[in-house]
C-alpha positions as CSV (number, residue, x, y, z in Angstrom):
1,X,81.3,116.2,75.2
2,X,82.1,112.3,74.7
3,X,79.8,110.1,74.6
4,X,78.2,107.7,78.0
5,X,77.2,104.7,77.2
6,X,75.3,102.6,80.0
7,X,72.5,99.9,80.4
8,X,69.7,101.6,82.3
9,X,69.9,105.4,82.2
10,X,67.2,106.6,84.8
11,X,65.6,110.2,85.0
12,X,64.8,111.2,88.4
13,X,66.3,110.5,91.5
14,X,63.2,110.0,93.7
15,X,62.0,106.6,95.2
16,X,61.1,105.5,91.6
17,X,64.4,106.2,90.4
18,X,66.3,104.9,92.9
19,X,64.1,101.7,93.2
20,X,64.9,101.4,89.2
21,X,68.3,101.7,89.6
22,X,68.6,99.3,92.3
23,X,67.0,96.4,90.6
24,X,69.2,97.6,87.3
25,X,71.9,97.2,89.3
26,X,71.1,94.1,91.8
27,X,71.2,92.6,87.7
28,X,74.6,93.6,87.3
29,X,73.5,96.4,84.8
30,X,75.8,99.3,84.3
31,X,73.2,102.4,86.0
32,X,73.4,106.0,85.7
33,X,70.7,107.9,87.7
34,X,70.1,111.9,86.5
35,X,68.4,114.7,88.8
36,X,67.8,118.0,87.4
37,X,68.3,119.6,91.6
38,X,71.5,118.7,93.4
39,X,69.1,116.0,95.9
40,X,65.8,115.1,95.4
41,X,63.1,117.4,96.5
42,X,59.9,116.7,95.2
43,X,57.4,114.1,96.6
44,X,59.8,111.4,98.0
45,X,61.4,113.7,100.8
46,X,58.1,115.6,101.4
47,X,56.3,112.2,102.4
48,X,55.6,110.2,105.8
49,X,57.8,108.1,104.7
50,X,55.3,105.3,105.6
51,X,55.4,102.3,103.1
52,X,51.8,100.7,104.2
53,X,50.5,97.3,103.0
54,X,47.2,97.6,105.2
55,X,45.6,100.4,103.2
56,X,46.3,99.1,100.0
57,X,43.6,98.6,97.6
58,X,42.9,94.6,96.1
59,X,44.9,93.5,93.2
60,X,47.9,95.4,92.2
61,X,48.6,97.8,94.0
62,X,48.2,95.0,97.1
63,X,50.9,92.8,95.2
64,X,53.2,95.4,95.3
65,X,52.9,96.5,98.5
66,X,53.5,93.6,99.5
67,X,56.5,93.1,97.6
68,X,58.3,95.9,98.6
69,X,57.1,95.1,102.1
70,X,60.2,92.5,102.0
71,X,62.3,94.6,99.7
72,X,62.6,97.6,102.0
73,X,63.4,94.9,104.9
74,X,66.5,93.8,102.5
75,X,67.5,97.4,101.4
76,X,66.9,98.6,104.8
77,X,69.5,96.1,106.3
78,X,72.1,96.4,103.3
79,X,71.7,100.5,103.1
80,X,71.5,101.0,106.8
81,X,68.1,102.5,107.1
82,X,66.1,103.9,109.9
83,X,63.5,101.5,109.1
84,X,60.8,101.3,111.7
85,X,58.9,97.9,111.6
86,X,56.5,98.6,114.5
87,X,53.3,98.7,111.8
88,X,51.2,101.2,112.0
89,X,47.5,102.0,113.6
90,X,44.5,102.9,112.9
91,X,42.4,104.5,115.3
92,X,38.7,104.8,115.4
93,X,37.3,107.5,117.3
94,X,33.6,107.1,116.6
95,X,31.1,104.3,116.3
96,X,31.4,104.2,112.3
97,X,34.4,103.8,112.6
98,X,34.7,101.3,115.0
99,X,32.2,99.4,112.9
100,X,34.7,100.1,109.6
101,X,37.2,98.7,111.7
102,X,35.2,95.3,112.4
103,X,33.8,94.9,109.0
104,X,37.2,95.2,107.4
105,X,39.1,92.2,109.6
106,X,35.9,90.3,109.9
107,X,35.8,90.3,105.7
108,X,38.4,91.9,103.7
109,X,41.0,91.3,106.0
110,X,40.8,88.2,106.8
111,X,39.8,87.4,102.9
112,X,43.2,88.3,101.7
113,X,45.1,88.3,104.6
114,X,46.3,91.8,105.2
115,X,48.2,90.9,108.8
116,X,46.0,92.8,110.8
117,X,44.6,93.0,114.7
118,X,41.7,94.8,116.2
119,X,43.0,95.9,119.6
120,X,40.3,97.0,121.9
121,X,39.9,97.1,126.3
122,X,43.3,96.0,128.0
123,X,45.2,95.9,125.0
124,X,44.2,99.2,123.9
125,X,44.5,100.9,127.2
126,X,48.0,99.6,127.5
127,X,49.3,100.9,123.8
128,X,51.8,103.9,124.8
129,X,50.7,104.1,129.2
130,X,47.1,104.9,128.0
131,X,47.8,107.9,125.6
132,X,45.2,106.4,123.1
133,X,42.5,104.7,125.5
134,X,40.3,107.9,124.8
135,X,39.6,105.5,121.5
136,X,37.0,103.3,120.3
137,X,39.4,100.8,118.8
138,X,42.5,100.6,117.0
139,X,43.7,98.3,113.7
140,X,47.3,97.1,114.0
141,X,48.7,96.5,110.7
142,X,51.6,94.3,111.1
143,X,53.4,94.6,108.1
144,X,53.3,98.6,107.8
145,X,57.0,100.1,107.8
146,X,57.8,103.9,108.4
147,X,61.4,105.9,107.7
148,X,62.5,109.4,107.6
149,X,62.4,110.0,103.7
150,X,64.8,113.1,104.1
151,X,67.0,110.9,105.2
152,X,66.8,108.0,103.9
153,X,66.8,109.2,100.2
154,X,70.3,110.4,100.4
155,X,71.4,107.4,102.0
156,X,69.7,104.8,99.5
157,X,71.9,107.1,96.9
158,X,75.0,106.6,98.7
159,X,74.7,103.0,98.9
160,X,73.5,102.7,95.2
161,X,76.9,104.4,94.6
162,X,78.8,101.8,96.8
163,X,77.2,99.5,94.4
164,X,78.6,100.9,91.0
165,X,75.5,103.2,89.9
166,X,76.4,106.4,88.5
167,X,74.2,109.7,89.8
168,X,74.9,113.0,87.7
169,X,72.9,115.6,90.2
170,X,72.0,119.2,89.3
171,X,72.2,117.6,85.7
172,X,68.5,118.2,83.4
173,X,67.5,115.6,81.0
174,X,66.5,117.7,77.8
175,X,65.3,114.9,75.6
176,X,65.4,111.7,75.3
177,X,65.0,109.2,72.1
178,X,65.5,105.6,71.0
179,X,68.9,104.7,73.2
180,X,69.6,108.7,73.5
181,X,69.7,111.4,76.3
182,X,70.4,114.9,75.6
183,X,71.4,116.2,78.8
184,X,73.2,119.4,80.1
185,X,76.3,117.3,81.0
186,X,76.3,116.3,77.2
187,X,74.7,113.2,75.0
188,X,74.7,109.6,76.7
189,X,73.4,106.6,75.4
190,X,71.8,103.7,76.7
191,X,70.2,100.2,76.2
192,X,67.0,101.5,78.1
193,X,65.8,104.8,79.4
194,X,63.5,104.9,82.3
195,X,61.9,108.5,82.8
196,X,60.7,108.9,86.6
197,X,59.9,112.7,86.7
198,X,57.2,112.5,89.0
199,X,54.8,115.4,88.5
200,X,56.8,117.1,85.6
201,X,54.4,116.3,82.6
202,X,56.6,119.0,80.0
203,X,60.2,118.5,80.0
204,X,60.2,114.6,78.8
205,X,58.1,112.2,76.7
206,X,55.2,115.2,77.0
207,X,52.3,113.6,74.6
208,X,52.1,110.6,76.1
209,X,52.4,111.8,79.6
210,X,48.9,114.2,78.2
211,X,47.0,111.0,77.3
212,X,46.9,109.9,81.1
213,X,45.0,113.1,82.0
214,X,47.4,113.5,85.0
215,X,47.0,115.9,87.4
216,X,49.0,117.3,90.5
217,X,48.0,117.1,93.9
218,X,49.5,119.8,97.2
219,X,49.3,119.0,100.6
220,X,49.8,120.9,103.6
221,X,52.3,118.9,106.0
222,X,53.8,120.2,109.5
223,X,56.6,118.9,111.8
224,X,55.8,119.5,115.5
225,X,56.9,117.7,119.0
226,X,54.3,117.1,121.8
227,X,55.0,119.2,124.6
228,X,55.1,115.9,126.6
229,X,57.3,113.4,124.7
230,X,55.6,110.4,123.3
231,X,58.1,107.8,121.8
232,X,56.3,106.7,119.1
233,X,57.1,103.8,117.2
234,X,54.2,103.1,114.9
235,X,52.6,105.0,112.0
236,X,49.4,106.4,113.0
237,X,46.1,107.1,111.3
238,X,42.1,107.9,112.2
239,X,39.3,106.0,110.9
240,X,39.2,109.1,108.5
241,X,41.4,107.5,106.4
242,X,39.6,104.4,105.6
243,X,37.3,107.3,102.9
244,X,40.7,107.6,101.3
245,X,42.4,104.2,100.9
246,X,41.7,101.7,98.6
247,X,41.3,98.6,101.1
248,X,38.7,100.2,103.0
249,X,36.6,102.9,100.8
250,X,34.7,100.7,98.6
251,X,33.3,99.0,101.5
252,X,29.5,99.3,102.8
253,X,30.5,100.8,106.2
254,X,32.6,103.5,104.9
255,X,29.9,105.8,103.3
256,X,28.8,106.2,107.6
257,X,32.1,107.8,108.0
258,X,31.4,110.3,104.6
259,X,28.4,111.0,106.0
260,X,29.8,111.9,109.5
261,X,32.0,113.7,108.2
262,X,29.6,116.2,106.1
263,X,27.3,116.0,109.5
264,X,30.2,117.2,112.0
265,X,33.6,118.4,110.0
266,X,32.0,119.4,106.4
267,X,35.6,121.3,105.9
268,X,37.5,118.1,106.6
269,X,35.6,116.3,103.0
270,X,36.3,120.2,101.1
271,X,40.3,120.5,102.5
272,X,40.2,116.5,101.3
273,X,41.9,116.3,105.2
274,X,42.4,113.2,106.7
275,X,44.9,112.5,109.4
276,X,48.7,111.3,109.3
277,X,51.1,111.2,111.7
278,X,54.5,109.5,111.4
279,X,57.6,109.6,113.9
280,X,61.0,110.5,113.1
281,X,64.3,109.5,114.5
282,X,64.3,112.6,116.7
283,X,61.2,112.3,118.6
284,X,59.5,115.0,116.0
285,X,56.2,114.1,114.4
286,X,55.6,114.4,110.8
287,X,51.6,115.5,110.4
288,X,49.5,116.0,107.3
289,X,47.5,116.2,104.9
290,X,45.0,118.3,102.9
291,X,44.3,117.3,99.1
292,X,43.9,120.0,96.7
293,X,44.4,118.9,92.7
294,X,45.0,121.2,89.7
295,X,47.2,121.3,87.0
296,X,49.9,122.9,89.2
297,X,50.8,123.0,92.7
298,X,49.6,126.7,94.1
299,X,52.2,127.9,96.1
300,X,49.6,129.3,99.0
301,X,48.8,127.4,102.0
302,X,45.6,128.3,104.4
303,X,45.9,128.3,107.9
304,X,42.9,127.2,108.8
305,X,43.8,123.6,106.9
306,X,46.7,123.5,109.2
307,X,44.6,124.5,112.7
308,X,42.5,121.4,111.7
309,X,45.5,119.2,111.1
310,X,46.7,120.1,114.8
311,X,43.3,120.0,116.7
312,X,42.6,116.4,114.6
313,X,46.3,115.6,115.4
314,X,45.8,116.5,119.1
315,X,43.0,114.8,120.4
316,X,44.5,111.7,118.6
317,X,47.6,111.7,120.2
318,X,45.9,113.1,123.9
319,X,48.5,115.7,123.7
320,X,49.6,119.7,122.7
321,X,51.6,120.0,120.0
322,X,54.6,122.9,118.8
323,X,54.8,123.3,115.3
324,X,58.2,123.3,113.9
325,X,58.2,123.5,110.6
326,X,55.7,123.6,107.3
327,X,55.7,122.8,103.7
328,X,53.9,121.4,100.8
329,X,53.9,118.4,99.9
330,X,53.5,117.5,96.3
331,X,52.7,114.4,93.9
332,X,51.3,113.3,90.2
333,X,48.0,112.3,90.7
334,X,44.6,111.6,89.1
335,X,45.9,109.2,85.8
336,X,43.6,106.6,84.5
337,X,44.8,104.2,87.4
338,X,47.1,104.2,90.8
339,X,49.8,104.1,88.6
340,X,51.2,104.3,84.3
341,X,54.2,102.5,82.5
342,X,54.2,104.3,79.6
343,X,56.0,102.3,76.8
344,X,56.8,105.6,74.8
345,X,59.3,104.3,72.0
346,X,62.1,102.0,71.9
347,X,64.0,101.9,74.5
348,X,62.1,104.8,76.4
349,X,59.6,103.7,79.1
350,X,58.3,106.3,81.3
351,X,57.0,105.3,85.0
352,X,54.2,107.6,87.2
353,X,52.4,107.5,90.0
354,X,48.7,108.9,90.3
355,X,48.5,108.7,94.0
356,X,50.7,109.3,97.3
357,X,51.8,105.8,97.5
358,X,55.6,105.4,95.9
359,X,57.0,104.6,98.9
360,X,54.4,102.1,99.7
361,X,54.9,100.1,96.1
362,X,58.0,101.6,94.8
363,X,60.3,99.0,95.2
364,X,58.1,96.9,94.0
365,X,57.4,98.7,90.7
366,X,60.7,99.5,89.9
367,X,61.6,95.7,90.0
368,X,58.5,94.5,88.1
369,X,59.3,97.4,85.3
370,X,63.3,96.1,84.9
371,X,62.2,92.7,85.1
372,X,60.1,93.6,82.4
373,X,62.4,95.7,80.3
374,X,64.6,92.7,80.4
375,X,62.7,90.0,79.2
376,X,62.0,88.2,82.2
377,X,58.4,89.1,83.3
378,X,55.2,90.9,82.0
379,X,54.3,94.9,82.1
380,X,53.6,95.7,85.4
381,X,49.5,97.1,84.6
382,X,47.7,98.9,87.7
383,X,44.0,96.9,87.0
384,X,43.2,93.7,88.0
385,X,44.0,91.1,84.9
């Protein structure tokens, strides 16, 4: 076949990708996208779609949260996203994690100024007509966004196109080399390669991507209604979730909640469950999720994992719940930091996440790695300098 030629070839057509190909393009660079599957289908539609600055860990992965904070405000207006801008809470249920709660906007918080509020009494009794005043407390994170990633994938690719980027679907990326891509559609060339295969660590740039010791991580996720409708408008989380994110874990009061845990719920710390529920644009609830890590996403599911995920899901949202649907989720995780940019040769730069968070600091990442390809910033690096 004849030959392509573009400035940024990307591999991948998940939140990386696309957030790669939109800073390409916002540079006036000539983009082509390639996805082996005719839409994406790994970890970017399988998510919450919740982009989160609140749980975001000190230093980089901070920065870039809050940098794509405003970038999904502009891409949301341009692209005609359901964006949801309500924020999200937090909700402890127990005196540790009340106490997490406090300790984190009495220090942390108000250190670095995540945009945070305790709610607690009045305010907390009147959040929904009263459906959370069974609570402790609850952290408001003001700058917390939430969309419907099934959706919203296919219509950031649509308005990419609008904008002049190219997207080959159902098209796999054999090899790539020094301004090269062997595809199935034939050989392009290009200025730069960017290679965002998420948890693929074979098909492309495969001894580098073995250096980073990467891993892959399945969740168990559900879509159920309440059987009295709730119209949700914020992301929602327990006080179990300050053992897994960065802004919270490292802090004194969160070894109270691990040990609570492995008093009360020991099968919550084994499953790696801790609670996530985020609204769609149909009333439905997206609810999740377990951790389990290997070297490849097992393709069987217990049920007891998802019984807890509805009882934990229940008494946070006062309410029974109809499953709907179930799947696994999936993502690259466990690398030497939250994230890699892999400078693999010239011209070829590969970008991966090692946690659940691309929607949270993908925009961001893919601006910092173009800006970088092009001269006009430093690498993007996921420790503190």
């Amino acid at each position: 076949m004849s030959q392509q030629d573009c400035d940024l070839l990307i591999v991948g057509a998940g939140i990386l990708g696309l957030a790669h190909a939109w800073a390409g393009v916002r540079r006036g660079l000539k983009v082509r996208v390639f996805e082996r599957s005719d839409r994406a289908l790994g970890a970017s539609v399988r998510n919450f779609g919740q982009a989160l600055v609140t749980g975001q860990a000190p230093g980089p992965m901070l920065d870039l949260a809050r940098q794509s904070h405003g970038l999904w405000c502009e891409l949301g207006k341009a692209a005609g996203l359901s964006l949801k801008q309500k924020g999200s809470l937090i909700f402890a249920r127990s005196e540790a994690e009340e106490a997490m709660l406090e300790a984190f906007c009495a220090g942390r918080g108000r250190e670095l100024g995540y945009r945070v509020e305790l709610l607690r009494g009045a305010e907390l009794r009147d959040l929904y007509g009263g459906c959370f005043a069974h609570h402790r407390a609850a952290l408001h994170g003001m700058d917390d966004q939430q969309l419907f990633s099934r959706e919203a994938l296919p219509q950031m690719v649509e308005y990419l196109r609008g904008l002049g980027v190219d997207f080959h679907f159902s098209t796999l990326v054999r090899d790539v080399d020094e301004g090269i891509a062997q595809t199935t559609a034939g050989r392009f060339t290009a200025r730069h390669i960017v290679v965002c295969s998420g948890h693929d660590y074979q098909t492309l740039l495969a001894e580098p991507m073995a250096t980073l010791r990467p891993s892959v991580c399945r969740l168990q996720m559900l879509r159920a209604r309440l059987d009295q409708p709730l119209d949700l408008q914020h992301a929602v989380l327990t006080g179990l979730s300050c053992v897994h994110y960065g802004a919270f874990a490292d802090l004194p009061e969160a070894e109270a909640i691990r040990q609570e845990i492995r008093r009360e719920q020991p099968a919550l710390e084994a499953f790696g469950i801790h609670l996530l529920v985020s609204p769609t644009p149909y009333g439905d609830l997206i609810i999740g999720d377990s951790h389990d890590y290997g070297s490849d996403a097992q393709p069987f599911n217990t049920e007891a994992v998802d019984e807890l995920l509805v009882d934990l899901a229940e008494h946070t949202l006062g309410g029974r719940l109809h499953v709907l649907e179930r799947w696994q989720g999936v993502y690259g995780a466990r690398g030497p930091g939250p994230f890699s940019v892999l400078r693999a040769g010239k011209g070829v730069t590969g970008v991966l996440m090692h946690t659940g968070l691309g929607m949270s600091v993908g925009l961001g990442l893919g601006e910092r790695t173009v800006g970088a390809l092009l001269g006009e910033r430093d690498w993007p690096v996921a420790s503190p300098a």
